[in-house]
C-alpha positions as CSV (number, residue, x, y, z in Angstrom):
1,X,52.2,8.0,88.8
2,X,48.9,9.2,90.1
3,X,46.9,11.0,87.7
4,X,43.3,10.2,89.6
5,X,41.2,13.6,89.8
6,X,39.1,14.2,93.1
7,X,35.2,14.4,93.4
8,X,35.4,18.0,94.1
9,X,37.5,18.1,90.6
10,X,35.4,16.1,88.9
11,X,32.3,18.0,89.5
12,X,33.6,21.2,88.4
13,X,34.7,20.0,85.2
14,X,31.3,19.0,84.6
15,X,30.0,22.3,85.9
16,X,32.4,23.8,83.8
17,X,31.3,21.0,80.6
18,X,27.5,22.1,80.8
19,X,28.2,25.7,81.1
20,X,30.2,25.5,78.1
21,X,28.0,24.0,75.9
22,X,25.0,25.9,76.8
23,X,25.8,29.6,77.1
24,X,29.0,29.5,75.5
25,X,29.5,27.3,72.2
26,X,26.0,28.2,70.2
27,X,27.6,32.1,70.1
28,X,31.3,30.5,68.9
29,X,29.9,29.4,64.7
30,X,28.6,33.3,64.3
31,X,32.0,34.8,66.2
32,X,33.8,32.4,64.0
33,X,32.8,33.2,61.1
34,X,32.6,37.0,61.2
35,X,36.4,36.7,63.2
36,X,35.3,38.9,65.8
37,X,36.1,38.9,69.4
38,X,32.8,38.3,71.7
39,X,32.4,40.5,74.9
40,X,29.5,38.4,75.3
41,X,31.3,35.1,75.3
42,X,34.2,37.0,77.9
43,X,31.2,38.1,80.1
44,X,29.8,34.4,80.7
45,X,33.6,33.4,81.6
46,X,34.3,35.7,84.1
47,X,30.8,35.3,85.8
48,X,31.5,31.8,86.0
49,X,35.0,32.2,87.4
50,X,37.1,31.2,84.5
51,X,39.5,34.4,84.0
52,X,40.6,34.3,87.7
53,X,40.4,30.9,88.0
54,X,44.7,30.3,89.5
55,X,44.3,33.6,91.3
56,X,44.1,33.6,95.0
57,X,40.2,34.6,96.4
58,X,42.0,37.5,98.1
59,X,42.9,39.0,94.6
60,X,39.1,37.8,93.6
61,X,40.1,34.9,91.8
62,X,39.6,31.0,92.9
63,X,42.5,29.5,94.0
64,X,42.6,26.9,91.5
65,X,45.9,24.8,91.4
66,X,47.3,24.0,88.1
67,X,45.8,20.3,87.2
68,X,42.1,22.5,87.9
69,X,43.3,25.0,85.6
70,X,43.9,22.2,83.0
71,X,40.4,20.5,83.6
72,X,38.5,23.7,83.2
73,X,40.5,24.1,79.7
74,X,39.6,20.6,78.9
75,X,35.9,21.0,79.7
76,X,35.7,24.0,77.4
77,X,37.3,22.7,74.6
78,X,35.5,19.4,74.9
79,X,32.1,21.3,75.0
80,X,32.8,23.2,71.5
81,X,33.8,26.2,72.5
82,X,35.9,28.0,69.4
83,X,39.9,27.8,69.5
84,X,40.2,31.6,69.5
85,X,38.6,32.5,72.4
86,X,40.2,29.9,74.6
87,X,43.5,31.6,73.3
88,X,42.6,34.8,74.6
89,X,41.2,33.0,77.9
90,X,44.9,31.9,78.5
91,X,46.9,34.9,77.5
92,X,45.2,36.8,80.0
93,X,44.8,34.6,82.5
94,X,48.0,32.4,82.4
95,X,50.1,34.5,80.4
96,X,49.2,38.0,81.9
97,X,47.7,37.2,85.8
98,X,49.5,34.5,86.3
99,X,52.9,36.2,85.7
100,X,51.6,38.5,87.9
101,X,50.7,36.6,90.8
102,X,53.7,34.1,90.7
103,X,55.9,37.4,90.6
104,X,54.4,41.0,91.4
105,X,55.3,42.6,94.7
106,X,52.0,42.8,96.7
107,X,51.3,46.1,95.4
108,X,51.2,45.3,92.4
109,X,48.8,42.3,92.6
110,X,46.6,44.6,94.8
111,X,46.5,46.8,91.6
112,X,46.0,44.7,88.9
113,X,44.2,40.8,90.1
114,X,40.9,42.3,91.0
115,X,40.0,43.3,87.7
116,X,41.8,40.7,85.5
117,X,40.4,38.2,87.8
118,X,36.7,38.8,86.7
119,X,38.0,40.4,83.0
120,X,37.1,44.1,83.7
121,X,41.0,44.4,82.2
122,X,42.1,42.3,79.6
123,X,45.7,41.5,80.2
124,X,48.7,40.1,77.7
125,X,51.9,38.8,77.0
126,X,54.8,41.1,75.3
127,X,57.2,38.9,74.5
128,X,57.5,37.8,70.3
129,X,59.4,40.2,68.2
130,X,59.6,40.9,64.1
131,X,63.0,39.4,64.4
132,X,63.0,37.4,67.4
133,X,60.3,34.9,67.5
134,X,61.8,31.3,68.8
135,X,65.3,33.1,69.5
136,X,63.6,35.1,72.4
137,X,66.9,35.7,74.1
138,X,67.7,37.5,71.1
139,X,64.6,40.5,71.5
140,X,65.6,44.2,71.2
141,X,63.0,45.6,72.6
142,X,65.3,48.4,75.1
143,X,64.4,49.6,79.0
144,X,66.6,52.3,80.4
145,X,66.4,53.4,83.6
146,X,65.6,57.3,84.1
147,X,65.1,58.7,87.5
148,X,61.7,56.5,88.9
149,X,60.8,55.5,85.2
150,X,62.2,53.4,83.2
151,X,61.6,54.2,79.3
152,X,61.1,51.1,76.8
153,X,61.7,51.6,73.0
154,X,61.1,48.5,70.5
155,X,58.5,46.7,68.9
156,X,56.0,43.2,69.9
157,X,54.2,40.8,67.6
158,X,51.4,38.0,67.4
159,X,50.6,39.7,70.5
160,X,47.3,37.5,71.6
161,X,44.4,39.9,73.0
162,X,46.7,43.4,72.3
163,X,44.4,45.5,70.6
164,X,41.8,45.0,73.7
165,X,44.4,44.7,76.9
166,X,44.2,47.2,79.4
167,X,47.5,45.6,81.3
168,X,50.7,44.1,79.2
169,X,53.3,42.0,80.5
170,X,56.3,43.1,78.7
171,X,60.1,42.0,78.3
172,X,62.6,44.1,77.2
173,X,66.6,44.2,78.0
174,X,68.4,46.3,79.8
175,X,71.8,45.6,78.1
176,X,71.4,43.3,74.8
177,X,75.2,42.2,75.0
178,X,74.2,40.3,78.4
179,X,71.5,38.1,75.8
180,X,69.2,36.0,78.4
181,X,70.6,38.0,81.6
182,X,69.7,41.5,80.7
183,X,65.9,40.9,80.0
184,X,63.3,42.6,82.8
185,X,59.7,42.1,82.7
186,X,57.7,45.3,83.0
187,X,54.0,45.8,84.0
188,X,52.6,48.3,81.3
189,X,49.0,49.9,81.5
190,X,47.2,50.7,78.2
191,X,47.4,54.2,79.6
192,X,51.0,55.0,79.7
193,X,52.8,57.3,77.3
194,X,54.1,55.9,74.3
195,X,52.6,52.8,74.3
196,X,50.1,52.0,71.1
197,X,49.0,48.8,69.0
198,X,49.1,48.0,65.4
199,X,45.6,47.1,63.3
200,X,44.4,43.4,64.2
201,X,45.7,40.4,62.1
202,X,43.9,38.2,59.9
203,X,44.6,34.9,61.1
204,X,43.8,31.6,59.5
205,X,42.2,29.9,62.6
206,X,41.9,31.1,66.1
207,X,40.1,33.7,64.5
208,X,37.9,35.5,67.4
209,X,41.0,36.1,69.2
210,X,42.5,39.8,68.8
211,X,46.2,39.8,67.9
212,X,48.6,43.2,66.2
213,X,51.8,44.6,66.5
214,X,52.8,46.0,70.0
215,X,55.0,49.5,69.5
216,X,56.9,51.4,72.6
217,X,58.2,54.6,71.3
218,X,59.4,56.7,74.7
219,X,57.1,54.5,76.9
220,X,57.2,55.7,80.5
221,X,56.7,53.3,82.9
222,X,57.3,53.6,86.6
223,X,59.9,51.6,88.5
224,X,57.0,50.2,90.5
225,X,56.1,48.6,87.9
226,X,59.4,46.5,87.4
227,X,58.3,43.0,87.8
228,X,60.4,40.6,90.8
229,X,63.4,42.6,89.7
230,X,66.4,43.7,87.0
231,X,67.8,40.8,84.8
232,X,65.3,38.0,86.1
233,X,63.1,38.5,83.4
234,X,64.2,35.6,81.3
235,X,63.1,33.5,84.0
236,X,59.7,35.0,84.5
237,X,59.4,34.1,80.8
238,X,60.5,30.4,81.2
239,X,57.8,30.3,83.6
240,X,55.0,31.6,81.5
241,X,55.6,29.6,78.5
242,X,55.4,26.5,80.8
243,X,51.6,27.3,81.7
244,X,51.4,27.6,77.9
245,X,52.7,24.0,77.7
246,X,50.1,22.8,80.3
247,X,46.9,25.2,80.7
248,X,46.7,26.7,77.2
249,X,47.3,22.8,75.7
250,X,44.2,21.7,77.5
251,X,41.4,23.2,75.3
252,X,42.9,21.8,72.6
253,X,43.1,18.1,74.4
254,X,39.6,18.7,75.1
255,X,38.8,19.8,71.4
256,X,40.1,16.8,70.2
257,X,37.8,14.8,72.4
258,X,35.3,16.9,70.8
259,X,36.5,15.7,67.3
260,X,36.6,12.2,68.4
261,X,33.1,12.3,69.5
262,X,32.1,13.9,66.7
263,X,33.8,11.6,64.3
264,X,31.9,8.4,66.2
265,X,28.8,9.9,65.9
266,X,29.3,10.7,61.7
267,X,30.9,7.0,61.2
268,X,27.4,5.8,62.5
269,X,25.2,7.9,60.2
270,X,26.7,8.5,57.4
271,X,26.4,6.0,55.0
272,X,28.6,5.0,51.2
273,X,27.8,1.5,49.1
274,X,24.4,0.7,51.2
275,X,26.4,0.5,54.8
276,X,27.4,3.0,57.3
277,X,30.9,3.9,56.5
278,X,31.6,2.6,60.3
279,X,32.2,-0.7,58.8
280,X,35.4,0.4,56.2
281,X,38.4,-0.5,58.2
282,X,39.9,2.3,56.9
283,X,37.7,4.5,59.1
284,X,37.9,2.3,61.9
285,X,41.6,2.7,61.8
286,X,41.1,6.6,61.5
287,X,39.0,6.1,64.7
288,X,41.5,4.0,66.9
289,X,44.2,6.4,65.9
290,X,42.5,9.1,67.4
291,X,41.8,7.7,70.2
292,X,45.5,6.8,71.3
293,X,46.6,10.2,70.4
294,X,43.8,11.5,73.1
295,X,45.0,9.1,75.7
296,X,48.7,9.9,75.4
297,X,48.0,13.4,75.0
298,X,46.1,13.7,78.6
299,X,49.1,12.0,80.7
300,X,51.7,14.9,78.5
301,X,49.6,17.4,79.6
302,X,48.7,16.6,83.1
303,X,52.3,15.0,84.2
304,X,53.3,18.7,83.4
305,X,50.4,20.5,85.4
306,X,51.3,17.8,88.1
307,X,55.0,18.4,88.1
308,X,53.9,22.4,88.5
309,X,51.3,21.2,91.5
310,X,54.0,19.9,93.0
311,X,56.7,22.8,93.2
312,X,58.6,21.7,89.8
313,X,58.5,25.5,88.7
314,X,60.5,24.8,85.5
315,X,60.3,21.5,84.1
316,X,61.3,22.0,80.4
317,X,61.6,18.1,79.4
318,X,57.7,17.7,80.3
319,X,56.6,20.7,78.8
320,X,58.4,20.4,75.6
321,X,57.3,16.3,74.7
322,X,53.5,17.7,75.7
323,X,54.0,20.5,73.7
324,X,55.4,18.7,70.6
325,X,52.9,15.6,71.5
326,X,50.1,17.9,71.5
327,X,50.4,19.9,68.9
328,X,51.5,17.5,66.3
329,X,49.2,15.2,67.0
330,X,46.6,16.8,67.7
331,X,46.8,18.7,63.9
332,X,47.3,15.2,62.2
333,X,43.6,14.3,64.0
334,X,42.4,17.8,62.6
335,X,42.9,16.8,59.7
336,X,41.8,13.3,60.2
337,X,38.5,14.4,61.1
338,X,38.3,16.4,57.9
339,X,39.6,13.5,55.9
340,X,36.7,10.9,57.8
341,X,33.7,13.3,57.1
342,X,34.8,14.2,53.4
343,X,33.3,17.0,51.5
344,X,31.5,17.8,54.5
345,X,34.6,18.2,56.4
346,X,35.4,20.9,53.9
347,X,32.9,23.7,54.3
348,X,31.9,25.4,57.8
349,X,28.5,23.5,57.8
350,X,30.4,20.8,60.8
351,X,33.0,22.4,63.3
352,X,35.7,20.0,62.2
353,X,36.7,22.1,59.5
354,X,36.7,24.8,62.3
355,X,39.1,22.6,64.3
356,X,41.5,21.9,61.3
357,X,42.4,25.9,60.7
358,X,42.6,26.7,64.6
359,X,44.5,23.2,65.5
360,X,47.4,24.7,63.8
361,X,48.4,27.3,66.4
362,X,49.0,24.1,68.3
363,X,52.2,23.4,66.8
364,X,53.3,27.3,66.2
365,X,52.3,29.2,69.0
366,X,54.2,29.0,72.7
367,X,57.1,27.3,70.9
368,X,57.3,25.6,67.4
369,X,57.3,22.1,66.8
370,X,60.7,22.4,65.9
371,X,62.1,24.8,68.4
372,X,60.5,22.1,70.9
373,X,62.7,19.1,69.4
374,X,66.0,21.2,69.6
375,X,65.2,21.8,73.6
376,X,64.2,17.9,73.6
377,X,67.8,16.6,72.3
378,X,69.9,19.0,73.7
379,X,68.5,18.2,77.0
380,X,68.9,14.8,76.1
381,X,72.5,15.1,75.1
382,X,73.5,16.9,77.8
């Protein structure tokens, strides 16, 4: 299996590499530690093409295929750029656009790609609920259909980038005794009547990303605005969790490079009993291990984007060992790093400790852990 990148690819992940480490990561420590949101940081993304980057130029995006998608992530992560940013980077463009513009009629993406493609709108996903969160089949957020509106009634949470979207992709059922084959997917503007957002959440890592409570009380939305069609919404949802298993696992792939890098460079200056500490083979050992988690994780991660690239539009097996790969991993070298640089590790003075608190989403968000190893076997034991 061929997992060689082209020039052309190689290039802009470099591009994307520099740009990342020079206008981006020196504003991520300040935005980190005050946990606010940087329109400053979201400007220098969509000038540079990021936000839009899987949207077609005629919607103003690039075109990108999915392995791109996944390099760009990787560059950006690698580079130092904070975890909460690149989480609201891929809820509105892979979560929100891309549902979008694998499913919206032509209207609709006439309406809505221009301005998500270069972040004017912020866009987001509706999909977690207080009661529903892994069980997602099980959401009772309600759509009835009145005349040319349909009106939604029910409640979101964790929502990623809710308290600043313009444009929300939402799911809600139509009839909750049909489970899976009642959900719809509905395009909802900020605008509408009875939408509104809860207060942000204070989140342990991830911290410049904006996440609250969505609540529909009455919402009006207009039939138009049905997304691909009645009852297919579970699908659509399949779908967008599967770009979380590939594009949104790529900046933490490339922060672990990052913390690999990182780790090298302390092992070599830091220095215990008149050596560097480079010499203990217990940080040697710490060093390997990290490594072969980073190699195993890029081939999880791009065998899905690949499998996507290829016309494998759901491809659950692949998705769920990256995800569970990934995020698992990638934590136990979070904390790794921490363990390798000590006290230091502890306080916000290096980024590791940074990458500890937002490496946890890793193995919560798009899917637990867990959730991921039920899929795993009962594939398996099919």
């Amino acid at each position: 299996m061929d997992f060689s990148f082209s020039d052309e690819q190689r290039m802009f992940r470099e591009t994307v590499y520099r740009f990342t480490r020079e206008e981006i990561t020196p504003l991520c420590e300040e935005a980190d530690l005050k946990g606010e949101f940087s329109f400053d940081i979201w400007r220098k993304m969509g000038e540079m093409g990021l936000l839009g980057l899987p949207i077609p130029e005629q919607y103003g995006g690039q075109g990108a295929d999915i392995v791109t998608c996944c390099l760009a992530g990787e560059a950006v992560g690698h580079a130092g750029a904070d975890g909460g940013h690149t989480l609201a980077w891929g809820a509105h463009t892979y979560l929100c656009a891309a549902n979008i513009m694998q499913h919206g009629t032509e209207a609709q993406k006439q309406k809505y790609l221009p301005r998500l493609a270069t972040g004017e709108w912020i866009g987001c996903m509706g999909l977690t609920e207080p009661g529903c969160g892994s069980d997602a089949a099980a959401l009772t957020t309600t759509a009835v259909k009145k005349g040319d509106r349909y009106i939604l009634n029910g409640s979101k949470t964790f929502i990623t980038n809710a308290p600043l979207a313009e444009v929300f992709v939402v799911f809600a059922t139509l009839d909750r005794t049909q489970k899976h084959q009642g959900i719809t997917a509905f395009i909802v503007e900020k605008g509408f009547p009875g939408i509104s957002t809860g207060n942000p959440m204070h989140k342990m890592g991830c911290r410049c990303s904006t996440t609250s409570e969505v609540f529909f009380e009455d919402c009006e939305v207009p039939a138009e605005n049905c997304l691909v069609g009645e009852g297919l919404g579970w699908l659509i949802a399949l779908g967008g969790v599967e770009w979380d298993r590939s594009t949104l696992l790529a900046p933490f792939l490339g922060w672990n490079m990052f913390t690999l890098e990182n780790c090298a460079r302390y092992a070599n200056q830091r220095r215990a009993f008149n050596r560097p500490i480079r010499d203990f083979q217990s940080i040697q050992n710490r060093i390997a291990d990290m490594k072969v988690y980073l190699e195993a994780s890029k081939l999880a991660v791009y065998r899905v984007a690949a499998s996507k690239d290829n016309g494998m539009a759901l491809n659950p097996l692949y998705a769920g060992v990256s995800k569970v790969y990934v995020g698992d991993k990638g934590f136990e070298m979070s904390s790794a790093a921490v363990d390798l640089f000590g006290g230091y590790g502890y306080i916000h003075e290096y980024p590791v400790e940074r990458g500890l608190r937002d490496s946890k989403l890793g193995q919560l968000g798009g899917g637990t852990s867990d959730i991921m190893r039920m899929i795993l076997a009962r594939i398996m034991m099919m």
